[in-house]
C-alpha angles and dihedrals in degrees: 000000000000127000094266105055090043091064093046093053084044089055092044088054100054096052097053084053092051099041107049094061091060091035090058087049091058086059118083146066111310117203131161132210133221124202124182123188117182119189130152121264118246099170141056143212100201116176120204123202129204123186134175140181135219153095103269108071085195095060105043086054091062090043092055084040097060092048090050085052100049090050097050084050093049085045101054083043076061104056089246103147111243090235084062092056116089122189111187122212111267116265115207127188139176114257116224128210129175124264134174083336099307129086115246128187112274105190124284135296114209123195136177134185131218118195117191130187102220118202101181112053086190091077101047091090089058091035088054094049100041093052091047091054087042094060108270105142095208141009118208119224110283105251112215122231139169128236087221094053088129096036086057103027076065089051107056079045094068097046092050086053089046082052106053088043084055090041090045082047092049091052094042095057100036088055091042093238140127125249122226124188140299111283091172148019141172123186122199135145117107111175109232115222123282114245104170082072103057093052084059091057085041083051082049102051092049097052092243092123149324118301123215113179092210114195136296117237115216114202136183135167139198130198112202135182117210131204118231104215123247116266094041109053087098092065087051085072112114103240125248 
């Protein structure tokens, strides 16, 4: 046998070595598991915007300055934890307007964006006026959040492993075959945070109608493969 083909056998080899570990894993039962944890929110994450318009950048920074002070000021009146008040950098851009059928350069537009954790619902509605009158230019949906969101998002873990382990059961016994242990799992499923809900407190704050909080759902999923144990795979064989 010449080099050449030495190498190749060599390279065949190793990649059935390597192969047949992750093909057996692929064998198996599949199942997949489904958990769900509701609770009722008691916190916030609220974002205020301020925005302003002119030809001096300078300028337009004090002017976004003075609003971020007043609401660091409005939030400690409110009891909100420094450490739960976040001021981003300014972001300043050119304006465009149409001339002569090109765009030209029109002077800037600076922004800013304050993002608050909230941990008593009862004062958004104060937070939301005040920062309007203050000089915030708009105020996002409150998007409700739980101060157990750990604690539960453990919780509906559990059951959608319980779940898969009851699914991979079912399988086991409907098929007369033994089952043998995990050999892979994968674990996905964070609930984002519900928004529907935060324009009903905004609703709220404004008097435009009653607010009802409702409840947040917690989901998370698992996907398992199960071995069948040796000595029994022939009875897993559908019958003719």
């Amino acid at each position: 046998m010449n080099l050449s083909r030495r190498l190749a056998s060599v390279l065949v080899l190793g990649l059935v070595l390597v192969s047949a570990p992750a093909f057996a894993q692929i064998e198996g039962i599949h199942v997949s598991g489904h958990g769900s944890v509701e609770v009722e929110p008691d916190m916030g994450h609220v974002q205020l915007h301020v925005r302003r318009e002119g030809p001096n950048a300078a300028d337009l920074g004090k002017e976004l300055d003075d609003v971020v002070r007043a609401i660091l000021e409005l939030a400690k009146e409110l009891g909100i934890d420094r450490r739960d008040v976040t001021a981003a950098a300014i972001s300043i851009n050119p304006r465009h307007r149409r001339r002569n059928d090109e765009m030209v350069v029109d002077g800037l537009i600076a922004t800013r964006t304050i993002a608050l954790k909230l941990r008593d619902l009862d004062r958004f509605g104060t937070l939301m006026n005040r920062s309007l009158s203050l000089g915030v230019n708009n105020v996002d949906p409150i998007r409700l959040d739980t101060s157990r969101r750990d604690e539960l998002e453990n919780q509906a873990l559990e059951l959608a492993m319980n779940d898969a382990q009851a699914e991979a059961g079912r399988v086991a016994n409907g098929f007369s075959i033994a089952l043998g242990p995990v050999i892979d799992v994968q674990v996905g499923g964070h609930t984002p945070r519900p928004q529907a809900a935060g324009a009903m407190l905004m609703r709220e704050s404004s008097g435009m109608g009653a607010f009802s909080p409702g409840v947040i759902r917690i989901d998370r999923y698992v996907q398992a493969t199960y071995a069948i144990r040796d000595g029994n795979q022939s009875q897993s064989e559908p019958q003719r």
